[in-house]
C-alpha positions as CSV (number, residue, x, y, z in Angstrom):
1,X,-68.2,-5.9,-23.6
2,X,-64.7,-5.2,-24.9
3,X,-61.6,-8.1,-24.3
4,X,-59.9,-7.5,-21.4
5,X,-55.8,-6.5,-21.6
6,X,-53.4,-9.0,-21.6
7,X,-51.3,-9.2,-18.6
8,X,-48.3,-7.5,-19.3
9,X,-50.2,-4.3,-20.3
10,X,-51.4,-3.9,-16.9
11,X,-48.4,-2.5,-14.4
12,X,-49.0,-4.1,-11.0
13,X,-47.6,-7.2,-12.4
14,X,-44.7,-5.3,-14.0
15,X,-44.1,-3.8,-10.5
16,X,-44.2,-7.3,-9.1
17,X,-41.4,-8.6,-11.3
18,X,-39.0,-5.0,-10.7
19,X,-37.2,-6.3,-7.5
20,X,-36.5,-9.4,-8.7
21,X,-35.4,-7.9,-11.8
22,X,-33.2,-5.7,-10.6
23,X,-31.7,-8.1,-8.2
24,X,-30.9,-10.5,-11.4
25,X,-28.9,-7.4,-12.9
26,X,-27.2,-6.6,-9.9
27,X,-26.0,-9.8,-9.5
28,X,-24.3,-10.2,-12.9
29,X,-23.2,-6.2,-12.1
30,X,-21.3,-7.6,-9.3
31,X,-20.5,-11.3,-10.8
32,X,-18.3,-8.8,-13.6
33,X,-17.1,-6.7,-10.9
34,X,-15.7,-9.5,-9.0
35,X,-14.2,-10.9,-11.9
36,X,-12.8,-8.4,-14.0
37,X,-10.8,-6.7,-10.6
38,X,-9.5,-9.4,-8.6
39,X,-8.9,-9.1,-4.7
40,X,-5.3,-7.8,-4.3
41,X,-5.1,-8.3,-0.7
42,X,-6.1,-12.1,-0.9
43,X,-3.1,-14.1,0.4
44,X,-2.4,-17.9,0.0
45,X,0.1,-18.7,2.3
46,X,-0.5,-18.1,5.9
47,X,2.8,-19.5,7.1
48,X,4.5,-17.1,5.1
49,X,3.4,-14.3,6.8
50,X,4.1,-15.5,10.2
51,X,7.9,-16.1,9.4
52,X,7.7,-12.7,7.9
53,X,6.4,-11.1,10.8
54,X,9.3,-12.5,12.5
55,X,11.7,-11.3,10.8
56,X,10.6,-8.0,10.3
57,X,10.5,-8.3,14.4
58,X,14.0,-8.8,13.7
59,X,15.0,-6.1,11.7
60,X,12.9,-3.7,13.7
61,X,14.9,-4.8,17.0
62,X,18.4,-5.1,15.0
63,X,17.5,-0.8,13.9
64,X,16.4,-0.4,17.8
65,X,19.8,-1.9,19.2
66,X,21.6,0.3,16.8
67,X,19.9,3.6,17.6
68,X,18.9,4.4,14.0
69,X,17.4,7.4,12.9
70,X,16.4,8.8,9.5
71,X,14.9,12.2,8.4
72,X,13.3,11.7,5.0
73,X,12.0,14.5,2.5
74,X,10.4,13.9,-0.8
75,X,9.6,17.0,-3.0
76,X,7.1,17.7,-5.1
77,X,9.2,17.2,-8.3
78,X,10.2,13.4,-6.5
79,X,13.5,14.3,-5.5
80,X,14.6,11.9,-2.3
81,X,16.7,13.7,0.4
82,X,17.2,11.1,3.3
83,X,19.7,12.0,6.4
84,X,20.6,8.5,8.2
85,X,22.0,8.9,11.6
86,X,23.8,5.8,13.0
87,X,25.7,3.4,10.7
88,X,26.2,5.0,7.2
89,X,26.0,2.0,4.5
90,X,26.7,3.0,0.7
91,X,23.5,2.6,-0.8
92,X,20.1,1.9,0.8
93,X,16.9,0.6,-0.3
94,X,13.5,2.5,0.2
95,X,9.7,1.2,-0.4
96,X,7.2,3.4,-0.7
97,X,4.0,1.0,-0.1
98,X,0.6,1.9,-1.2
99,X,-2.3,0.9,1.6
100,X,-3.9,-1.1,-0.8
101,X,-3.0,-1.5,-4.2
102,X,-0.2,-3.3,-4.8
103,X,0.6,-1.8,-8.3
104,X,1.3,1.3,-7.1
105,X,4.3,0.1,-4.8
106,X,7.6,1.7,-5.6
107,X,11.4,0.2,-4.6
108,X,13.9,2.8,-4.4
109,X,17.8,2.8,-4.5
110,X,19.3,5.8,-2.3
111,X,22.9,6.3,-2.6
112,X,25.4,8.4,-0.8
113,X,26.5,11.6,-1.7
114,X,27.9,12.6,1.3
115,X,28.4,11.2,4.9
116,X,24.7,10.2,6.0
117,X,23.3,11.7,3.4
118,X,20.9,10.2,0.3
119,X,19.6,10.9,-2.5
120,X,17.0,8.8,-4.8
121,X,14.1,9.8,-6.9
122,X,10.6,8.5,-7.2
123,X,9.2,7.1,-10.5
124,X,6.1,7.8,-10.2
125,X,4.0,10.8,-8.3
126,X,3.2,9.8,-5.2
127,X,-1.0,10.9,-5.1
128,X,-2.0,9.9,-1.4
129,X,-0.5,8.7,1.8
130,X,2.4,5.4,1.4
131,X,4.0,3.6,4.3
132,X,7.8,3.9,4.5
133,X,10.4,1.2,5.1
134,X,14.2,2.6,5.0
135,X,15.9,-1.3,4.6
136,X,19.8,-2.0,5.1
137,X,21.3,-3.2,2.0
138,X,21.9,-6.3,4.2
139,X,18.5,-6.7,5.4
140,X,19.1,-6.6,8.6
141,X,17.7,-3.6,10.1
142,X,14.2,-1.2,8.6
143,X,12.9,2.0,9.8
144,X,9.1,2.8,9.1
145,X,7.0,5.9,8.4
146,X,4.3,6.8,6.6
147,X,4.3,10.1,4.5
148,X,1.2,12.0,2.4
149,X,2.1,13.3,-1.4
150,X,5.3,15.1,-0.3
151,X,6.9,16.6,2.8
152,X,9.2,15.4,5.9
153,X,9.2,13.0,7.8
154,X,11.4,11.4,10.6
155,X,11.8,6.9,10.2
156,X,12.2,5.3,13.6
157,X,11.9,1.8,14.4
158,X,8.9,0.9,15.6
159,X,8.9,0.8,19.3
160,X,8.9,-2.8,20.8
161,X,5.8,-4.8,21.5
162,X,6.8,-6.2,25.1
């Protein structure tokens, strides 16, 4: 009679030991993962965000009471055309704010060429949607939107929660 095979030449053992295997690999996959891109939308300080959320309240009711309007246009190229209707500061600050990623945020200085009338440029192409905020040099009044790669789009305070 001939010796039997050891055990590791026979493969039910082998398909035994794949799950648990593979679950070892995934874990270390995702261990990596986990730490080589770090959660950007993890925040600290809860308190800060409710005294924010008050003052943007603010602002938002501030733009309401003054009857602000803005029609915004970005171009392909990344020129910034913005029309403001209502109070007509000298220079204005727009954020274009990406939904997730926080390195792709972009602050923007419009300034007036003519009555009402702005002009900026982005610095980097815009490659998906962005939420808008039109802010007084002040700070005490935004307008929000949200726009795709380019086109048009009208800012408007948003409408009041009560």
């Amino acid at each position: 009679m001939d010796n039997p095979k050891p055990w590791y030449r026979h493969p039910a053992p082998w398909l035994l030991l794949s799950g648990p295997i593979a679950a070892v690999i995934a874990g270390f996959v995702t261990l990596w993962l986990a730490a080589e891109q770090p959660h950007a939308l993890v925040v600290d300080d809860y308190s800060k965000i409710g005294l924010t959320m008050q003052r943007d309240a603010a602002r938002d009711a501030t733009a309401r009471s003054l009857g602000l309007d803005a029609q915004l246009s970005i171009d392909a190229g990344g020129a910034i055309q913005l029309v403001l209707d209502g109070t007509r500061p000298a220079s204005l600050t727009l954020k274009l704010i990406h939904p997730t990623l926080k390195q792709f945020d972009q602050t923007i200085a419009l300034h007036e060429t003519a009555p009402g009338h702005y002009t900026g440029h982005v610095a980097q192409a815009l490659n998906g949607r962005r939420y808008v905020q039109l802010i007084a040099p002040d700070g005490t009044w935004r307008l929000d939107g949200s726009i795709g790669r380019a086109g048009r789009i009208s800012l408007r305070p948003p409408t009041d929660p009560q």
